[in-house]
N, C-alpha and C positions, 0 to 999 in steps of 0.2 A: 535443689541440688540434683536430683534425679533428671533432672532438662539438661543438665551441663555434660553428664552422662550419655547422654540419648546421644545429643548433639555430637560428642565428641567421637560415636563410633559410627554415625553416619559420616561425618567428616574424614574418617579413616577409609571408609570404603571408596568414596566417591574419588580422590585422588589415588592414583598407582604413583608405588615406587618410583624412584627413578629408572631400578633393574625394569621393571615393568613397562615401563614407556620405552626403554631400549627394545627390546624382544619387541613389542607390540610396532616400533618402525621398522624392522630389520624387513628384506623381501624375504619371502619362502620361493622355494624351491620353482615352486608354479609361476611364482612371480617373473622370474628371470628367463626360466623356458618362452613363454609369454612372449617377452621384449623380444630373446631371440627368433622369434618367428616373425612377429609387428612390425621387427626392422625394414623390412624388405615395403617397397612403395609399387611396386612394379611384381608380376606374374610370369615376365617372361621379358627377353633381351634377342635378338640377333647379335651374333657376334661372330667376329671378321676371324678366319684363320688364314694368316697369310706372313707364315714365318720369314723374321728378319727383317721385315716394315715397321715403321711406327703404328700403321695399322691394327698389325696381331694384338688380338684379346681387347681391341677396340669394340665400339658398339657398330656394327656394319653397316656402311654407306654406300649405296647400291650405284655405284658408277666404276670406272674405270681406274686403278690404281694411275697414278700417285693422289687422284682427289679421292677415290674412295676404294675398296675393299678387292673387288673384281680386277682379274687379269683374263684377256681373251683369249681364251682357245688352253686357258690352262687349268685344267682340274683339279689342280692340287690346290689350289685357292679358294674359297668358297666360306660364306655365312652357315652356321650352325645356329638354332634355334634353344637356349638357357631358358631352364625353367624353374620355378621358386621350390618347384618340389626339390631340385637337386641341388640346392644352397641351403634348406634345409635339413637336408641329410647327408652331412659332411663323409660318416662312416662309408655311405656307401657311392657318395662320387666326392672322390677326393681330387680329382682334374680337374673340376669343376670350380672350385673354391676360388681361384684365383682372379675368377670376374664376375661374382657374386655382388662384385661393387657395383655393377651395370644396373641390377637391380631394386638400388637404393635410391636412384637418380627419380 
């Protein structure tokens, strides 16, 4: 009778609750920070500013609009260089956000 006893509180320990198994699958907090950083596949993007093209906030192709990114003799057009730190840290470049997707590719 004392075996059945034994048994029966190893048997208790060795399965968690159901409450138990919930909590122990949930992410923490660290977890999800995690993923948000992991997302990104890429360190860094050129990307096209060249407002009112289908270009802008494209990934920058170094040719001559309408095939790519570049207008001549005109400075207001030009590739900027996206970098994971600033997709990263939304708080503090929030312009930046909008083609953070460049860096998923």
């Amino acid at each position: 009778m004392s075996m059945i006893f034994v048994l029966g509180c190893i048997d208790t320990q060795v399965n968690p609750s159901d409450e138990e198994n919930q909590l122990m699958s949930q992410p923490t907090v660290d977890d999800e920070a995690t993923t948000a950083v992991t997302q990104y596949y890429r360190d860094e993007a050129w990307v096209c500013h060249h407002p009112g093209t289908e270009m802008h906030d494209k990934e920058c192709v170094e040719e001559t609009y309408p095939n790519g990114c570049y207008v001549e003799g005109d400075n207001s057009v030009f590739c900027w260089l996206l970098m994971k730190p600033e997709c990263e840290r939304p708080e503090k470049y929030p312009s930046a956000q909008k083609v953070c997707h460049l860096l998923r590719r």
